[in-house]
C-alpha positions as semicolon CSV with decimal commas, in nm:
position;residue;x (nm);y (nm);z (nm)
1;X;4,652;8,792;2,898
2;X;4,550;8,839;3,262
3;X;4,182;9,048;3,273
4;X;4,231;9,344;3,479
5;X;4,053;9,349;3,777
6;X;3,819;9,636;3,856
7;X;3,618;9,709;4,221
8;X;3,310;9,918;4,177
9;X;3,257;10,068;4,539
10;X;2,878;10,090;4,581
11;X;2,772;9,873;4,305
12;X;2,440;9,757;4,462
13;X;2,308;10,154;4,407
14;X;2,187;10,220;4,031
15;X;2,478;10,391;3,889
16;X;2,721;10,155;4,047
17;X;2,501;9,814;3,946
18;X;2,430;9,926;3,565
19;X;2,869;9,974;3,560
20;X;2,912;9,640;3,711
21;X;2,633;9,489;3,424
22;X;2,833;9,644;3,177
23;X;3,201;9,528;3,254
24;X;3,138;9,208;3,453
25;X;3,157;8,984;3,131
26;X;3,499;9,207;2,965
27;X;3,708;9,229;3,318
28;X;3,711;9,041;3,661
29;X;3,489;9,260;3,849
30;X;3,404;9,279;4,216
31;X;3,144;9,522;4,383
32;X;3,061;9,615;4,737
33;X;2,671;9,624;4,847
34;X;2,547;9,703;5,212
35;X;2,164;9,646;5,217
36;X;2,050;9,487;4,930
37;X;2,112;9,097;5,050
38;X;2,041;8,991;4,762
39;X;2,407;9,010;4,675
40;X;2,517;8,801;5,001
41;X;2,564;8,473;4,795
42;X;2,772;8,619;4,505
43;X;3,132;8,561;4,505
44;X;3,209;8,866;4,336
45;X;2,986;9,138;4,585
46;X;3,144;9,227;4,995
47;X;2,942;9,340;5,186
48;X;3,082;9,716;5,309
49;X;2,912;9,930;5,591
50;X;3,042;10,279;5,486
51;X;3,058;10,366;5,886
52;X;3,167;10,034;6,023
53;X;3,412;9,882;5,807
54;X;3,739;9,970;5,665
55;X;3,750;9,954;5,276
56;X;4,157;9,898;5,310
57;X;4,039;9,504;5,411
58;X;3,845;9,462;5,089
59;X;4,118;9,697;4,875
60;X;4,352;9,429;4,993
61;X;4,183;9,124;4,932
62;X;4,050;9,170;4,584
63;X;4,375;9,402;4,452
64;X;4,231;9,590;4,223
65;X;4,375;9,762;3,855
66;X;4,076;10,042;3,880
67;X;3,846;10,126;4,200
68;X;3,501;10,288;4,040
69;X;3,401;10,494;4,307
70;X;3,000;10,526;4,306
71;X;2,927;10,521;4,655
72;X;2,651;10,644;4,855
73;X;2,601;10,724;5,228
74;X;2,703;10,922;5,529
75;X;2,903;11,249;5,378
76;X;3,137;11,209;5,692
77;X;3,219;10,872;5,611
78;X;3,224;10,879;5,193
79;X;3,493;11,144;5,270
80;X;3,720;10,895;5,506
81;X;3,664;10,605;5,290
82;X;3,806;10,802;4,977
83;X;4,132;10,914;5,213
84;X;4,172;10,564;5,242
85;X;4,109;10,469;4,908
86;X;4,368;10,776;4,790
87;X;4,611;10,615;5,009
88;X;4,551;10,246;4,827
89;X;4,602;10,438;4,456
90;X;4,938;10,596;4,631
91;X;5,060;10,267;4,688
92;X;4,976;10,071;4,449
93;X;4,954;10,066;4,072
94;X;4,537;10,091;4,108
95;X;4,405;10,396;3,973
96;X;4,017;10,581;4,058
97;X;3,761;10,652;3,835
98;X;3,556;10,842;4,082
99;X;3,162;10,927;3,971
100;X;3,117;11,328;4,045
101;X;2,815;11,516;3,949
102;X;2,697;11,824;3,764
103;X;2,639;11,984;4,093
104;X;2,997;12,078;4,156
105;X;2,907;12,385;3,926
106;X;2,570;12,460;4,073
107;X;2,669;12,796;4,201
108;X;2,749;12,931;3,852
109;X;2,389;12,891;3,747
110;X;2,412;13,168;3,456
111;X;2,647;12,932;3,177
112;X;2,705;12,545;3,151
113;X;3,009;12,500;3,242
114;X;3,324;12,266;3,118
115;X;3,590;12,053;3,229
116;X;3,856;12,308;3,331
117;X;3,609;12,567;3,497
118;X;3,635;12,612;3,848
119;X;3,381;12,446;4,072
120;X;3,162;12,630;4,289
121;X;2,856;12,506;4,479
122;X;2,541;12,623;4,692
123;X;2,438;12,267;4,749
124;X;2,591;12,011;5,037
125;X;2,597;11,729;4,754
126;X;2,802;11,953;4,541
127;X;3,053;12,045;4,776
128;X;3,101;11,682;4,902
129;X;3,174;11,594;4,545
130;X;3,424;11,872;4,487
131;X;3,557;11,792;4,851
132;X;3,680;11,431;4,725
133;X;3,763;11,571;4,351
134;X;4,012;11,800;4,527
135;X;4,124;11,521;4,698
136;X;4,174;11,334;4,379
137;X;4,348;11,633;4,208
138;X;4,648;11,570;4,484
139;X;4,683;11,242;4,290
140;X;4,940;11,224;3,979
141;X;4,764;11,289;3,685
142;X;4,776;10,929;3,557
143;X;4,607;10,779;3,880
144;X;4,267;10,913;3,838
145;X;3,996;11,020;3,649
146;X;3,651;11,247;3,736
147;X;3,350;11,182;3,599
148;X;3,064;11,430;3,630
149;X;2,728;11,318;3,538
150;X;2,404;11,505;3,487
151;X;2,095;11,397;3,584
152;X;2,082;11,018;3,500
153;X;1,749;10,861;3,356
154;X;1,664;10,527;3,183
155;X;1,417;10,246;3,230
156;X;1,499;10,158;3,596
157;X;1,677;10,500;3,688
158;X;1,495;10,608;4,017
159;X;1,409;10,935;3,813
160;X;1,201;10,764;3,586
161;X;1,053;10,503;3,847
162;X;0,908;10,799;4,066
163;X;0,760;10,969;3,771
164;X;0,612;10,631;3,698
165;X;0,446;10,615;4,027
166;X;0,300;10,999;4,044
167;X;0,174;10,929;3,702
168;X;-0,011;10,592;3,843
169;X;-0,119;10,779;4,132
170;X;-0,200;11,096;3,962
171;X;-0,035;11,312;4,233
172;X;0,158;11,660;4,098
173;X;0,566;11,591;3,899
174;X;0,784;11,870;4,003
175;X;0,912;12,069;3,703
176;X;1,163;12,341;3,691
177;X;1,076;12,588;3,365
178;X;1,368;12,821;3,321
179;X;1,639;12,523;3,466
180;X;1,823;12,391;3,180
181;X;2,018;12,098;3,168
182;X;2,190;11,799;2,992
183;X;2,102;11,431;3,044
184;X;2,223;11,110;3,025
185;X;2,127;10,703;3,076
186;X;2,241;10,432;3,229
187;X;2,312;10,225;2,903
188;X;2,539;10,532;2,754
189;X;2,753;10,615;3,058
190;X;2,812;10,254;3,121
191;X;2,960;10,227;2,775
192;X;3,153;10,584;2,791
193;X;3,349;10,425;3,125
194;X;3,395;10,091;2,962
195;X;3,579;10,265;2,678
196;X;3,807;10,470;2,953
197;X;3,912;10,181;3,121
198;X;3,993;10,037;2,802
199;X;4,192;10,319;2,702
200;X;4,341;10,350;3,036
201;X;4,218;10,730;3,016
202;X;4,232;10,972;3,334
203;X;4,148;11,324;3,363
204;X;3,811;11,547;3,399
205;X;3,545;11,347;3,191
206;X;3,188;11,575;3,152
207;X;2,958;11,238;3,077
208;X;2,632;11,438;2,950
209;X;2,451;11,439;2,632
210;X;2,601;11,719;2,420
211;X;2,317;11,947;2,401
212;X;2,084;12,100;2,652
213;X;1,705;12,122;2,689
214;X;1,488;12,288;2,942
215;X;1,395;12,068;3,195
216;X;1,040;12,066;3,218
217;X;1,051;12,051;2,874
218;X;1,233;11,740;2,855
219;X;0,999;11,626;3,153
220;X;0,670;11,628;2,913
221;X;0,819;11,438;2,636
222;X;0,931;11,160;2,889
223;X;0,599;11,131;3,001
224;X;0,469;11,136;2,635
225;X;0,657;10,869;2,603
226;X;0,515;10,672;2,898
227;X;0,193;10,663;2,794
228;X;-0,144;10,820;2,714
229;X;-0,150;11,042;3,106
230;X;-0,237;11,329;3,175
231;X;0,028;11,443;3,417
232;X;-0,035;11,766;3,651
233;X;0,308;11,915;3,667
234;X;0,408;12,133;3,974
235;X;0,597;12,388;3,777
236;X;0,872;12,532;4,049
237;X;1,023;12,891;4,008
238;X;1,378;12,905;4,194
239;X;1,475;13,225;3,965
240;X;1,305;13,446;3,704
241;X;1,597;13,383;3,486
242;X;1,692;13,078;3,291
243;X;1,946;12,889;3,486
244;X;2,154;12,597;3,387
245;X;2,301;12,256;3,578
246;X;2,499;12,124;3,249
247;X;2,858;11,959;3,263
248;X;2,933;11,991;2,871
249;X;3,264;11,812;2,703
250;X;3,482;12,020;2,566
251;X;3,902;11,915;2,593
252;X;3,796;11,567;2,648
253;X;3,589;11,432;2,364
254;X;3,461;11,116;2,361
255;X;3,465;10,894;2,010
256;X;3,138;10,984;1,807
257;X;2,966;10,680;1,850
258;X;2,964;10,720;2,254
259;X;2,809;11,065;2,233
260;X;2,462;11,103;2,311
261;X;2,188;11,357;2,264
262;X;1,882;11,392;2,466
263;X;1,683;11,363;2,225
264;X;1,795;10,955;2,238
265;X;1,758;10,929;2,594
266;X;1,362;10,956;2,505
267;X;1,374;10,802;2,197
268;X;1,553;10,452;2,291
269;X;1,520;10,434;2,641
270;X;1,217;10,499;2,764
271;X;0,960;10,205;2,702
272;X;0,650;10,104;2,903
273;X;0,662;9,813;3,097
């Protein structure tokens, strides 16, 4: 049986390059990169300027099955390149799996929220994300899938590589005390959108561990786990009340065995180098 082919849009970034790890070896994958040369000599990687180039050339060369949208860049231009990437999935039997974020609820600070809530958000990242989902909602049901992620750490996650390098440097970690959220890591989400692919699933996805914990909170044990520091923690008040940034699952369950709670995302994936 033919593999299906699957075009990660921005897998040079983190997200994008820990979903191409995962499904290069079970599908014929193909990622763009735009900096990171490093990808110049593989056959699989194009190199796409979000403001130059036209992603229609590289949707038609490679012909994808699924297009994992997890790029980066100019908001202007991520919006134009997913018009043109909607118009692809019109044509063609290739459906999106585009990578949202927990911010599309980030107005509704008082309640997580779930798949079928309405988004709402203060922030310009949030609203470009629930810009393109609205685009994507335009699409049949059966052409596309959202993802929303929550804050994503693990070993090589920028997250955890900055708190690595206050720690070394002993400069102040920001916290936020009453902001509580849900987490994830590269190694679980990677396997969550393996096993939608597989299952040819689309819909709203919420791709966060299934409980919550206070940020800072969460913040200290990481550390705990780095290593014997003595972190000074900027603690940073945006409300007196406890507010939340959590996407929780609730129509769209994931099998047991991919669910995750935060409490693993320090206990298996957080090692000193």
């Amino acid at each position: 049986m033919e593999k299906n082919k699957i075009l990660i849009l921005g897998a040079s970034g983190f997200i994008g390059n820990a979903i191409y790890k995962e499904l290069c070896s079970y599908f014929d994958t193909y990622g763009t990169y735009f900096t990171n040369k490093s990808y110049a000599s593989n056959q699989q990687f194009f190199r796409y300027d979000i403001q130059e180039d036209d992603i229609f050339q590289i949707l038609e060369q490679v012909k994808p099955d699924y297009i994992i949208s997890a790029l980066r860049g100019d908001f202007g231009a991520q919006i134009q390149a997913h018009q043109h990437v909607l118009e692809y999935v019109m044509n063609t039997k290739a459906k999106l799996y585009f990578i949202s974020s927990a911010n599309v609820f980030d107005a509704y600070s008082k309640y997580p929220s779930y798949e079928m809530d309405k988004t709402l958000s203060e922030s310009i990242y949030g609203r470009l994300k629930i810009k393109i989902e609205n685009m994507l909602m335009r699409l049949p049901k059966n052409k596309s899938a959202i993802l929303r992620v929550p804050m994503v750490f693990g070993n090589t996650s920028p997250r955890i590589r900055d708190i690595k390098k206050l720690l070394e440097s002993n400069e102040p970690i920001e916290v936020f005390p009453n902001l509580i959220i849900n987490v994830t890591n590269d190694d679980r989400l990677t396997q969550q959108i393996h096993y939608l692919i597989n299952r040819d699933k689309t819909g709203i996805y919420h791709l966060g561990s299934k409980d919550l914990v206070q940020h800072e909170e969460f913040i200290k044990e990481v550390i705990q786990r780095l290593g014997n520091f003595h972190p000074i923690l900027k603690r940073v008040f945006t409300t007196n009340e406890d507010r939340y940034l959590a996407a929780l699952p609730k129509e769209n369950q994931l099998p047991k065995n991919l669910r995750i709670h935060y409490q693993d995302i320090i206990d298996h994936h957080l090692t000193v180098d």
